[in-house]
N, C-alpha and C positions, 0 to 999 in steps of 0.2 A: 325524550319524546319517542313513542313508539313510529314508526315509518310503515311498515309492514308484516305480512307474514313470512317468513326465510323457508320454513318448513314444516311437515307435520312429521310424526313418530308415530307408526304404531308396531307392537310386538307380537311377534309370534315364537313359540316355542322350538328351543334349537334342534336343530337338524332337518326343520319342516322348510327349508328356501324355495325347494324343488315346489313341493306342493302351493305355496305361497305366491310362487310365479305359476305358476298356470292358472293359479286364480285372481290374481291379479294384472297380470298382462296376456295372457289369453283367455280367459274370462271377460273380465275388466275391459282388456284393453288399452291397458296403460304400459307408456317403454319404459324399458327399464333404460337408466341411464349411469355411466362411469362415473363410481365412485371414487373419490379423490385418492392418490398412491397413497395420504398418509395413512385411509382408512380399511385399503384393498384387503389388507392383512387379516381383518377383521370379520362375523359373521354379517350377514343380511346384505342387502341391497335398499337401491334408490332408485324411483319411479317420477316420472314426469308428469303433472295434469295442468297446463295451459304456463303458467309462468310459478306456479307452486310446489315444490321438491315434495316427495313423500317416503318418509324414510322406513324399509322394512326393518327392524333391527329383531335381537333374538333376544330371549330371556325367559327361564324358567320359573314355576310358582307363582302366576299371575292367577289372579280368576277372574280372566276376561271376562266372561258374560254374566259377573254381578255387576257391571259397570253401566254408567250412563254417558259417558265419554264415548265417541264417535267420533265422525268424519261426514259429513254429508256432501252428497255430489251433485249436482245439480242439472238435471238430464234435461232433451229436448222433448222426448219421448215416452214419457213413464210408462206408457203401455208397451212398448217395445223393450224397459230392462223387465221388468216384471215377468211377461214370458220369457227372456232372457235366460233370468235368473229361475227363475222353476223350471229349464228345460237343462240347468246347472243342477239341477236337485236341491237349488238353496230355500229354506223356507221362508216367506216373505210372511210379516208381522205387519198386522195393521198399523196408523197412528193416530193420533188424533189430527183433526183437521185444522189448517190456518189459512186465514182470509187471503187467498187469491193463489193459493197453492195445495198441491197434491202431491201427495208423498207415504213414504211406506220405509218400514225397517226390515233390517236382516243382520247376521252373523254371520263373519267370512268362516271358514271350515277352520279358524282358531278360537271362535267367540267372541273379536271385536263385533264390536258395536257398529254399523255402517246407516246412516239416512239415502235414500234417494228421493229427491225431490224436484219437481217442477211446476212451473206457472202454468195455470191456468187461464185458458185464452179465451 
């Protein structure tokens, strides 16, 4: 039986960590958190969002941004990432609309895939 979610994965191209973190925990906003000694040794990092691990890891020849796989975040504020993020220089993609929510896409500076979305009050 499934229990829960342990973690997400997403990847970015090696040697990009530096860039990775600033857009994701200063950007974003999200901490970065210690990765276990057995994995220290290893490329990428791990991010914190409420009780949800997010794991940076690295890897070449991907083509992230033919992908439909994401991550959605689920903000309190949509109007506030949205300027956020375009004062990031990130471009924000429309989306289509769902019954009782507001939301909008982007691609982190790797081409994943990211939603931001929130309730409509």
């Amino acid at each position: 039986m499934l229990v829960s979610v342990n973690h997400i994965q997403v990847t970015i191209p090696k040697g990009e960590e530096q860039q990775a973190r600033e857009f994701y925990c200063q950007g974003l906003g999200l901490p970065e958190i210690e990765k276990p000694d057995a994995l220290k040794s290893g490329s990428g990092f791990w991010l914190m969002l409420g009780d949800i691990q997010i794991h940076i890891g690295t890897e070449d020849g991907v083509a992230r941004s033919n992908t439909k796989a994401h991550i959605a975040y689920e903000v309190s504020d949509i109007d506030l990432w949205r300027r956020k993020l375009r004062a990031m220089n990130i471009q924000i993609i429309a989306n289509k609309s769902i019954p009782g929510y507001e939301r909008f896409e982007l691609r982190d500076p790797f081409g994943n895939k990211i939603e931001i979305i929130g309730k409509v009050e």
